[in-house]
BATIKOL-777187 format. One record per atom (N, C-alpha, C, O): residue in three letters; atom name; x, y, z. Coordinates in pm, whole numbers. Example, Ala and Ser with C-alpha at 12.3 -4.5 7.8 and 13.67 -1.06 7.14 Angstrom:
BEGIN
<node aa="ALA" at="N" px="1319" py="-569" pz="780"/>
<node aa="ALA" at="CA" px="1230" py="-450" pz="780"/>
<node aa="ALA" at="C" px="1320" py="-330" pz="780"/>
<node aa="ALA" at="O" px="1424" py="-332" pz="846"/>
<node aa="SER" at="N" px="1285" py="-225" pz="708"/>
<node aa="SER" at="CA" px="1367" py="-106" pz="714"/>
<node aa="SER" at="C" px="1290" py="3" pz="787"/>
<node aa="SER" at="O" px="1341" py="114" pz="804"/>
% end
This chain:
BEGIN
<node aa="UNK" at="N" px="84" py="-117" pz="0"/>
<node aa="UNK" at="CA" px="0" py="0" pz="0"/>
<node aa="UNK" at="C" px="89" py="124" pz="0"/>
<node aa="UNK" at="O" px="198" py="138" pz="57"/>
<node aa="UNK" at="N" px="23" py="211" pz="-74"/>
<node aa="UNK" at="CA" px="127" py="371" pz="-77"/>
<node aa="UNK" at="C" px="138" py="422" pz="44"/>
<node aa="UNK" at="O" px="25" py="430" pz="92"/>
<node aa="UNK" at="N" px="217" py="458" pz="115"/>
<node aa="UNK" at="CA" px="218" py="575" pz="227"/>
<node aa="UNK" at="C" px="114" py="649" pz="250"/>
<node aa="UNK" at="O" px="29" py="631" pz="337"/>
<node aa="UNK" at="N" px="119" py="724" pz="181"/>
<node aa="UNK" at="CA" px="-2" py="873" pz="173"/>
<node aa="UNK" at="C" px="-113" py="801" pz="182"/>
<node aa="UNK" at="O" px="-194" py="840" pz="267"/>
<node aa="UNK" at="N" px="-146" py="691" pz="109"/>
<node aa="UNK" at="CA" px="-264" py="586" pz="191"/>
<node aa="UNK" at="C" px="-322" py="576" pz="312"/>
<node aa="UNK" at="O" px="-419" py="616" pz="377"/>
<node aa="UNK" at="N" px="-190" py="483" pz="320"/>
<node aa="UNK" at="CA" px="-147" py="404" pz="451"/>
<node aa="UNK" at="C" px="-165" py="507" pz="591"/>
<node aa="UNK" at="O" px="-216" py="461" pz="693"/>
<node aa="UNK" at="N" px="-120" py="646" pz="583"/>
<node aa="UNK" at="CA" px="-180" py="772" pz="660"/>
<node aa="UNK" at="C" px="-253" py="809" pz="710"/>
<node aa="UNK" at="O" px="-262" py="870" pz="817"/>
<node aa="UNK" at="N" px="-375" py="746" pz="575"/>
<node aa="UNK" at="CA" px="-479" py="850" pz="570"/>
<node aa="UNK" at="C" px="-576" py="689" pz="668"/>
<node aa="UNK" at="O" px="-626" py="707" pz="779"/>
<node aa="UNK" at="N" px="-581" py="572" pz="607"/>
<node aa="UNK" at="CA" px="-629" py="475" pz="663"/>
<node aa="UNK" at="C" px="-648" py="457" pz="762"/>
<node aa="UNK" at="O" px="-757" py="419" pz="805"/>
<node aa="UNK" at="N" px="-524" py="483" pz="843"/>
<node aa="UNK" at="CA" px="-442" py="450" pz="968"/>
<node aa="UNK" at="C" px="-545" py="624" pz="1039"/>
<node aa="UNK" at="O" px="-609" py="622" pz="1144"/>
<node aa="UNK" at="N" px="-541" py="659" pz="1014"/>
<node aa="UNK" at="CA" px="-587" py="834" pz="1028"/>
<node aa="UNK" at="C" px="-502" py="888" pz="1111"/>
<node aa="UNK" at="O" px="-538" py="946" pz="1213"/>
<node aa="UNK" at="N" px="-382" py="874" pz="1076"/>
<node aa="UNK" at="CA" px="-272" py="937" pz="1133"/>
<node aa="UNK" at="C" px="-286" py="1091" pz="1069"/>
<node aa="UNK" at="O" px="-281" py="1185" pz="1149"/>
<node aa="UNK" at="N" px="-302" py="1116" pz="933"/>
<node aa="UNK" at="CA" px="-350" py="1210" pz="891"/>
<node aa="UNK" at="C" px="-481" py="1196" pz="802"/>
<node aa="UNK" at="O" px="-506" py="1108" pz="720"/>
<node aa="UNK" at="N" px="-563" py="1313" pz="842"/>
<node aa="UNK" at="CA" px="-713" py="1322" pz="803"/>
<node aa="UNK" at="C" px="-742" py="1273" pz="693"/>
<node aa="UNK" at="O" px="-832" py="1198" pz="655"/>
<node aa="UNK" at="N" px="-617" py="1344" pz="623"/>
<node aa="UNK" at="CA" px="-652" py="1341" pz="451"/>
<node aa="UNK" at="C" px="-555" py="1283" pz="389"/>
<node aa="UNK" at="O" px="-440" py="1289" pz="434"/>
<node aa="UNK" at="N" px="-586" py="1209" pz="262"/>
<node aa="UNK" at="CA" px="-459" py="1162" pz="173"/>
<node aa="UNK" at="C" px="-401" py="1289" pz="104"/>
<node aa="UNK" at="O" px="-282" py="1310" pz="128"/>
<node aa="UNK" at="N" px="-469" py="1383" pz="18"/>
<node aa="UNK" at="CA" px="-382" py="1488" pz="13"/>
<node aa="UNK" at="C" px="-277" py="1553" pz="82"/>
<node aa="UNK" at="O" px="-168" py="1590" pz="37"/>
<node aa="UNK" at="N" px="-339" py="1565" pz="241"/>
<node aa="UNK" at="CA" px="-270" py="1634" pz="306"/>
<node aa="UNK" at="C" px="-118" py="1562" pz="349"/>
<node aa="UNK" at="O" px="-10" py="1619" pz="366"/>
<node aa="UNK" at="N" px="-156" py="1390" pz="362"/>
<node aa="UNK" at="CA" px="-78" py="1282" pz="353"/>
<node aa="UNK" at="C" px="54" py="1320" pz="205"/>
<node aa="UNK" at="O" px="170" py="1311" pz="245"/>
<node aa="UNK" at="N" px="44" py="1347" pz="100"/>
<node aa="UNK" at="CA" px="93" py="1347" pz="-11"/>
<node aa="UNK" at="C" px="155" py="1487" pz="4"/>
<node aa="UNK" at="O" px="278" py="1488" pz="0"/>
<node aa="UNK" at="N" px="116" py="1560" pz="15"/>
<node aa="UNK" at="CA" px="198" py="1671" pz="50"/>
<node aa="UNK" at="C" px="262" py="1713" pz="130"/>
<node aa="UNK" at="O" px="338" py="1809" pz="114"/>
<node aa="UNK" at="N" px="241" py="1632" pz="270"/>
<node aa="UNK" at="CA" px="360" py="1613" pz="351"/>
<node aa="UNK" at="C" px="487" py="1517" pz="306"/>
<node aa="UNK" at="O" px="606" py="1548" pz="302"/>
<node aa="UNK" at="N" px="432" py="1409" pz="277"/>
<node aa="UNK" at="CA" px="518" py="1366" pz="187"/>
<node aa="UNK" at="C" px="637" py="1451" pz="58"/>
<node aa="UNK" at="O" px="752" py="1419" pz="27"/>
<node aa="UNK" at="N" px="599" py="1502" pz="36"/>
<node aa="UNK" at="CA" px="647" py="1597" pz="-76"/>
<node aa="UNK" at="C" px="735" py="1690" pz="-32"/>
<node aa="UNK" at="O" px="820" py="1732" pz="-110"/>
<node aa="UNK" at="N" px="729" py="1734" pz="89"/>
<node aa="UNK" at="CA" px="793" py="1858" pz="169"/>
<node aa="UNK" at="C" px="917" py="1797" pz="245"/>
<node aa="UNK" at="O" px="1014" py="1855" pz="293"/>
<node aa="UNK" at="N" px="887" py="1672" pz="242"/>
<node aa="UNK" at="CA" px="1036" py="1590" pz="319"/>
<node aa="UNK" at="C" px="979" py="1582" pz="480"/>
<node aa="UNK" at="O" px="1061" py="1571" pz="571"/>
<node aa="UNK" at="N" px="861" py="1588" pz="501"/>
<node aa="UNK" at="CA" px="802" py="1594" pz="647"/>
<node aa="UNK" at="C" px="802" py="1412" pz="661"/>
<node aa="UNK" at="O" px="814" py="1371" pz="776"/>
<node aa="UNK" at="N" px="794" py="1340" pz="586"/>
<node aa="UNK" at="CA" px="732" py="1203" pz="643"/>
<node aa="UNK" at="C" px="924" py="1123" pz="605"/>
<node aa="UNK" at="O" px="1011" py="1147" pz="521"/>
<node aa="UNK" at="N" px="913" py="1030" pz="715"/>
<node aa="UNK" at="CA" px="1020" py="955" pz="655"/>
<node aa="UNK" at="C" px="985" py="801" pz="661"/>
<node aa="UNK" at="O" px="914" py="739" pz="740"/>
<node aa="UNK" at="N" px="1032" py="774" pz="591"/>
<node aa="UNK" at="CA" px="1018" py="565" pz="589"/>
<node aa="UNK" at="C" px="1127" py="505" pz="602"/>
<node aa="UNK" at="O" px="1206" py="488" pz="509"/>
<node aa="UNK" at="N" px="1149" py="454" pz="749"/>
<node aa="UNK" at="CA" px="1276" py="352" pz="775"/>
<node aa="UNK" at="C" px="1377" py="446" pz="758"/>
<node aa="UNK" at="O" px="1487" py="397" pz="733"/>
<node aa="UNK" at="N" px="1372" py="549" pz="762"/>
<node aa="UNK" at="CA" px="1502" py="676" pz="807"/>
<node aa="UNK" at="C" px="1546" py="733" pz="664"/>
<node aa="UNK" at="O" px="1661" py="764" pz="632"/>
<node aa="UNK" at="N" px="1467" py="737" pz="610"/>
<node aa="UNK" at="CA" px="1447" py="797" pz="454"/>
<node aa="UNK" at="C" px="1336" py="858" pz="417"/>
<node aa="UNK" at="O" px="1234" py="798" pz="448"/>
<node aa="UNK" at="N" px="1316" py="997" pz="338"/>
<node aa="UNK" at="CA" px="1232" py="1118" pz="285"/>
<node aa="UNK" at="C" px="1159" py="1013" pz="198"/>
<node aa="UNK" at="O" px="1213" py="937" pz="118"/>
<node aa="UNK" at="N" px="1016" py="1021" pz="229"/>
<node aa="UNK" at="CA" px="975" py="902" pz="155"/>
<node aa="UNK" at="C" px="871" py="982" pz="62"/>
<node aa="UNK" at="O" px="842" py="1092" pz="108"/>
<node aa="UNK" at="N" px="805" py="945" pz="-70"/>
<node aa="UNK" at="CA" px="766" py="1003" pz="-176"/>
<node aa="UNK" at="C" px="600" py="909" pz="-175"/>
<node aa="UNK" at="O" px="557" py="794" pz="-182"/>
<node aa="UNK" at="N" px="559" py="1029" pz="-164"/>
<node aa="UNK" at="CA" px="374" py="943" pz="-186"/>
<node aa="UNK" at="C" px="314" py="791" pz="-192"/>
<node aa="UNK" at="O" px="226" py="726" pz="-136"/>
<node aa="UNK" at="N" px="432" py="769" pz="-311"/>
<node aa="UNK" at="CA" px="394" py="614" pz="-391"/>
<node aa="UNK" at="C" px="495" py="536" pz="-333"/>
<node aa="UNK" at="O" px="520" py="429" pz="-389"/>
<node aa="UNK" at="N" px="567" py="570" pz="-221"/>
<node aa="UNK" at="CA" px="659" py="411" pz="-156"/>
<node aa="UNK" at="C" px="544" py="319" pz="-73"/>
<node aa="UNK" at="O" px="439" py="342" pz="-13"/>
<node aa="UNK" at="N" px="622" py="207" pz="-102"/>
<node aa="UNK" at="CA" px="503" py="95" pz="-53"/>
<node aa="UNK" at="C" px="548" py="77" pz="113"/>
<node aa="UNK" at="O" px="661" py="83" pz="160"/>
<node aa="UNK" at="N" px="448" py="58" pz="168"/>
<node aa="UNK" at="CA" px="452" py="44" pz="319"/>
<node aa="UNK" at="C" px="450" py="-148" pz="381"/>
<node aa="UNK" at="O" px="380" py="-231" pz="323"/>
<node aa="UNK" at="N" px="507" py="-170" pz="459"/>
<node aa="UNK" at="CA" px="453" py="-300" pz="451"/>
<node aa="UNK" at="C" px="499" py="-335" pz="637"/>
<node aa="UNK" at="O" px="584" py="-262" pz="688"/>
<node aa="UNK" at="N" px="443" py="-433" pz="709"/>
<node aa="UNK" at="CA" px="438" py="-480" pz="829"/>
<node aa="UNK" at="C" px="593" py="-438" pz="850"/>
<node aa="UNK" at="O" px="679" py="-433" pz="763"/>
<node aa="UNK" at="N" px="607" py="-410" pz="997"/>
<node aa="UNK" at="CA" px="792" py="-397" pz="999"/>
<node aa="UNK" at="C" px="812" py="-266" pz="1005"/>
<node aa="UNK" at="O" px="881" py="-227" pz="1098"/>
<node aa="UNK" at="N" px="758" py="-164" pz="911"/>
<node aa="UNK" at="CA" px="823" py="-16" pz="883"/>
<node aa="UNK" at="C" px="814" py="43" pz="951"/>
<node aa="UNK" at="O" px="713" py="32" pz="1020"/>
<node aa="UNK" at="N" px="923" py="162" pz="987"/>
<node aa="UNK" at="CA" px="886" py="247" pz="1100"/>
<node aa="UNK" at="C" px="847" py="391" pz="1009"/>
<node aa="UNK" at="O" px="930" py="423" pz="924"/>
<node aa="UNK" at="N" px="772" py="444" pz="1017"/>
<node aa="UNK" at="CA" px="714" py="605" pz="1041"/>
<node aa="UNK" at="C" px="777" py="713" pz="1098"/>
<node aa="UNK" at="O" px="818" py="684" pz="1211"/>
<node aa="UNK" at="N" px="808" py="865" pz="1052"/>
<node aa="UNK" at="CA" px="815" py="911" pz="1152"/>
<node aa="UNK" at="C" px="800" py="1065" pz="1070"/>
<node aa="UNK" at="O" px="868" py="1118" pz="982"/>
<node aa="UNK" at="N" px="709" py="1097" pz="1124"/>
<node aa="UNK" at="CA" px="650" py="1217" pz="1031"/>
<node aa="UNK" at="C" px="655" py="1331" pz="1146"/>
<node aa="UNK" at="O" px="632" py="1328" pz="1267"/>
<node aa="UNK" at="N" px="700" py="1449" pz="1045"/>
<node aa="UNK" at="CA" px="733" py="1591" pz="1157"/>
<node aa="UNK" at="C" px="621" py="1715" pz="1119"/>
<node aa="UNK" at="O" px="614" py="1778" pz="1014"/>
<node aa="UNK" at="N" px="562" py="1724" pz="1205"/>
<node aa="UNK" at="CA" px="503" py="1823" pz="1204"/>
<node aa="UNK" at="C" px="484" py="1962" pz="1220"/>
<node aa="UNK" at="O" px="607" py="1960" pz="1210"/>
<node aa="UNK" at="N" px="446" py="2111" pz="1238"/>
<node aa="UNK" at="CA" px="494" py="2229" pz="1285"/>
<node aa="UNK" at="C" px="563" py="2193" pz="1377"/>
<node aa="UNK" at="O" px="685" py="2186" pz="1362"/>
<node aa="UNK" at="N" px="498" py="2159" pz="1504"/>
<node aa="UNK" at="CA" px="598" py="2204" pz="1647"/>
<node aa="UNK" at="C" px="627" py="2037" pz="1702"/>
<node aa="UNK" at="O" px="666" py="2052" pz="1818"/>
<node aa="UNK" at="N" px="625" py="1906" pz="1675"/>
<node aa="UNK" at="CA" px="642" py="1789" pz="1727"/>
<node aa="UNK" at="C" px="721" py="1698" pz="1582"/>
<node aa="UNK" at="O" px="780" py="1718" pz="1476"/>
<node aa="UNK" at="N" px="671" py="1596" pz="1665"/>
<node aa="UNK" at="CA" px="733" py="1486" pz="1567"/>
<node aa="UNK" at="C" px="664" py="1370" pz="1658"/>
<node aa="UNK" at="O" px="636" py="1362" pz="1777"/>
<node aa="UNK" at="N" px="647" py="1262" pz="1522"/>
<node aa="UNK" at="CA" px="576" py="1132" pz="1602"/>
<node aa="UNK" at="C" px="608" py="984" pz="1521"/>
<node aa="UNK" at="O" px="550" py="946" pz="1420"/>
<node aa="UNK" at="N" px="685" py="932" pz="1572"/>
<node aa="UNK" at="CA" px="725" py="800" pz="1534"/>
<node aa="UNK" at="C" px="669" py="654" pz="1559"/>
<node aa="UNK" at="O" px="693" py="584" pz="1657"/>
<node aa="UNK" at="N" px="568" py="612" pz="1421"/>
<node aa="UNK" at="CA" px="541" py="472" pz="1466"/>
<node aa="UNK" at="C" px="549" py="365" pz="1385"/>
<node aa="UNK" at="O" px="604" py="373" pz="1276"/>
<node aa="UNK" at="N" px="497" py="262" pz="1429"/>
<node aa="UNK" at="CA" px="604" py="96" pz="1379"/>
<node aa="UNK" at="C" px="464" py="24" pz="1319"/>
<node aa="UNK" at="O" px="376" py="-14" pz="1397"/>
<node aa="UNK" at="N" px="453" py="10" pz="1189"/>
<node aa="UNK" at="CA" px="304" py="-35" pz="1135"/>
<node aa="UNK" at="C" px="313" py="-198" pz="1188"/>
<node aa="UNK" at="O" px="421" py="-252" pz="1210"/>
<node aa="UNK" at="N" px="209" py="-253" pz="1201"/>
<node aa="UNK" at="CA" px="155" py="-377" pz="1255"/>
<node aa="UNK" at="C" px="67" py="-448" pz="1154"/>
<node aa="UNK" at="O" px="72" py="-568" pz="1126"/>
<node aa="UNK" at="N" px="9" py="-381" pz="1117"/>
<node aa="UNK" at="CA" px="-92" py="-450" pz="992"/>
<node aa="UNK" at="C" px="-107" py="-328" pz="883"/>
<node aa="UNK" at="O" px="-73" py="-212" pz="902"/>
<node aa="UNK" at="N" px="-179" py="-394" pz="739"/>
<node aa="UNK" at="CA" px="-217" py="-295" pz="673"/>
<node aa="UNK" at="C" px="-352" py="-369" pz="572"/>
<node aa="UNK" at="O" px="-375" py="-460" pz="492"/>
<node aa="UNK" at="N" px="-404" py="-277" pz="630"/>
<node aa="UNK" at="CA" px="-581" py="-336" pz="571"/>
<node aa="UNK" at="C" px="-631" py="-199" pz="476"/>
<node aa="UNK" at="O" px="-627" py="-78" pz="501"/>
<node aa="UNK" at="N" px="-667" py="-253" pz="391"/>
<node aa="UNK" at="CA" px="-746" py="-103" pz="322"/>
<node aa="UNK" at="C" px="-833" py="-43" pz="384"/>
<node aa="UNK" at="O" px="-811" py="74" pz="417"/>
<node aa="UNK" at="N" px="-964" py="-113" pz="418"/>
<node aa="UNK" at="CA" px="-1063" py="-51" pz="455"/>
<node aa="UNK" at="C" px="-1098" py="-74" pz="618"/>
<node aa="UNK" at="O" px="-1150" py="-179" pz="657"/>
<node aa="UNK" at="N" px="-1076" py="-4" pz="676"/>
<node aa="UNK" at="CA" px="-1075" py="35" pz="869"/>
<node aa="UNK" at="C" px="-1165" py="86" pz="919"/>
<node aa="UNK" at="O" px="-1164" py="206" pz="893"/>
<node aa="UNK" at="N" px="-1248" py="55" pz="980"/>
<node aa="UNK" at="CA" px="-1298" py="101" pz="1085"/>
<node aa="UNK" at="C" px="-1277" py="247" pz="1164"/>
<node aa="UNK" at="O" px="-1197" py="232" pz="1256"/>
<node aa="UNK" at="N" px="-1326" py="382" pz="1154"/>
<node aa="UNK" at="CA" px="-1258" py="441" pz="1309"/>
<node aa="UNK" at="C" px="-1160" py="389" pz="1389"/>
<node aa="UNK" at="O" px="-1037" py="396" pz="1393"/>
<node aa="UNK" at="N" px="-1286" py="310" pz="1478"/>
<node aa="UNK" at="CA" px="-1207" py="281" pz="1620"/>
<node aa="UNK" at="C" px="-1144" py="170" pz="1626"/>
<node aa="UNK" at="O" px="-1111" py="123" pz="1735"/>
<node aa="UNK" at="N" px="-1111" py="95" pz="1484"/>
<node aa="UNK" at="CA" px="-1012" py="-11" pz="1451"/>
<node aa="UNK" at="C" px="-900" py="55" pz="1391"/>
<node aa="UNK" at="O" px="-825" py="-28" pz="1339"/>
<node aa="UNK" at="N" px="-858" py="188" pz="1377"/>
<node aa="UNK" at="CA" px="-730" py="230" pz="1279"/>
<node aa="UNK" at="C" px="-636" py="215" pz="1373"/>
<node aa="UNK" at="O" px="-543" py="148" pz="1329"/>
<node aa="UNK" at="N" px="-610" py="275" pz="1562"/>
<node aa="UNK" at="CA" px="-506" py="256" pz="1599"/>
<node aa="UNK" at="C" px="-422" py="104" pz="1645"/>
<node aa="UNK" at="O" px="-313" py="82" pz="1699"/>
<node aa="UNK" at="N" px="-528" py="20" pz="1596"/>
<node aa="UNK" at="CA" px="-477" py="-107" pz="1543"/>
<node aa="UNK" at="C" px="-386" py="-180" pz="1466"/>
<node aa="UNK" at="O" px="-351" py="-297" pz="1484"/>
<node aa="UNK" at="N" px="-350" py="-97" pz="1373"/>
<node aa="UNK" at="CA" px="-253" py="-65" pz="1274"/>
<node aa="UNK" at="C" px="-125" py="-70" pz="1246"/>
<node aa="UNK" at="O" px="-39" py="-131" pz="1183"/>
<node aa="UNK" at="N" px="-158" py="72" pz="1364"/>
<node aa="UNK" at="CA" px="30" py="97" pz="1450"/>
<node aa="UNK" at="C" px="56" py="60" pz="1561"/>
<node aa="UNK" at="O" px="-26" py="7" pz="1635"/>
<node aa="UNK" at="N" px="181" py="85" pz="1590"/>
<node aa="UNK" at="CA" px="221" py="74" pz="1743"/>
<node aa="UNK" at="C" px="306" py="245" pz="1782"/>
<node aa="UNK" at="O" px="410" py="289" pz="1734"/>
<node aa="UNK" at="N" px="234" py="293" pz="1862"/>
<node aa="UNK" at="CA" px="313" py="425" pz="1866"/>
<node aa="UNK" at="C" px="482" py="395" pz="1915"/>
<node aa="UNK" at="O" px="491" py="306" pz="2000"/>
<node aa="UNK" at="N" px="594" py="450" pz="1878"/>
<node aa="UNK" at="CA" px="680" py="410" pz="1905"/>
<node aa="UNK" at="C" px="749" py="550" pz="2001"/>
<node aa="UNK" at="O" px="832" py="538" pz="2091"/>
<node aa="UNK" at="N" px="694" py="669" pz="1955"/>
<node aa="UNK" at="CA" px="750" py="824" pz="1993"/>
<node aa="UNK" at="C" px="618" py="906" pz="1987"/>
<node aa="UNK" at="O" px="526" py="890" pz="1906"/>
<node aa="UNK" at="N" px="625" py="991" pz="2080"/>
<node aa="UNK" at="CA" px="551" py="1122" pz="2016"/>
<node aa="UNK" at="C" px="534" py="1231" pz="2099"/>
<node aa="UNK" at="O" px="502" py="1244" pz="2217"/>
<node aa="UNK" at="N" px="581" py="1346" pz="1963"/>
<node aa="UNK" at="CA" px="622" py="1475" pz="2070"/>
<node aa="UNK" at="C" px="532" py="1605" pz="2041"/>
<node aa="UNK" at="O" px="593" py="1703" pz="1998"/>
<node aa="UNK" at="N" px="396" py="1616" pz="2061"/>
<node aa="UNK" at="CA" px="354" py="1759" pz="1999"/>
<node aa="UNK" at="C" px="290" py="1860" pz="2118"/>
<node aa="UNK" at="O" px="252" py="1974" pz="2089"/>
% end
């Protein structure tokens, strides 16, 4: 699954746009690399996307397309988070 997806699924961020354009700005990284919209995400990866004033690092667990709400923080495992 793409990142900017995988984001938006997870509802780490609201929107896939907004997902993709963080992406784009060098805000999101994958496994300690500036990661680009269309990198594929898969069980294992760590996250760690920076925001205005924080930063928040997490470790995906599963990846399902279609989620639930109150099944998305299912997903991840928070590993960091600073806002």
């Amino acid at each position: 699954m793409r990142i900017d997806k995988y984001l938006k699924n997870s509802r780490i961020i609201k929107r896939r746009t907004v997902a993709k354009e963080a992406c784009e700005q060098g805000r999101v990284l994958l496994n300690g690399k500036a990661a680009k919209p269309g990198d594929e995400v898969k069980v294992g990866d760590n996250i760690e996307i920076n925001f205005g004033n924080g930063s928040r690092k997490i470790q995906i667990i599963r990846v399902d397309d279609n989620v639930p709400k109150d099944k998305a923080q299912e997903l991840y495992k928070e590993l960091y988070k600073e806002l």
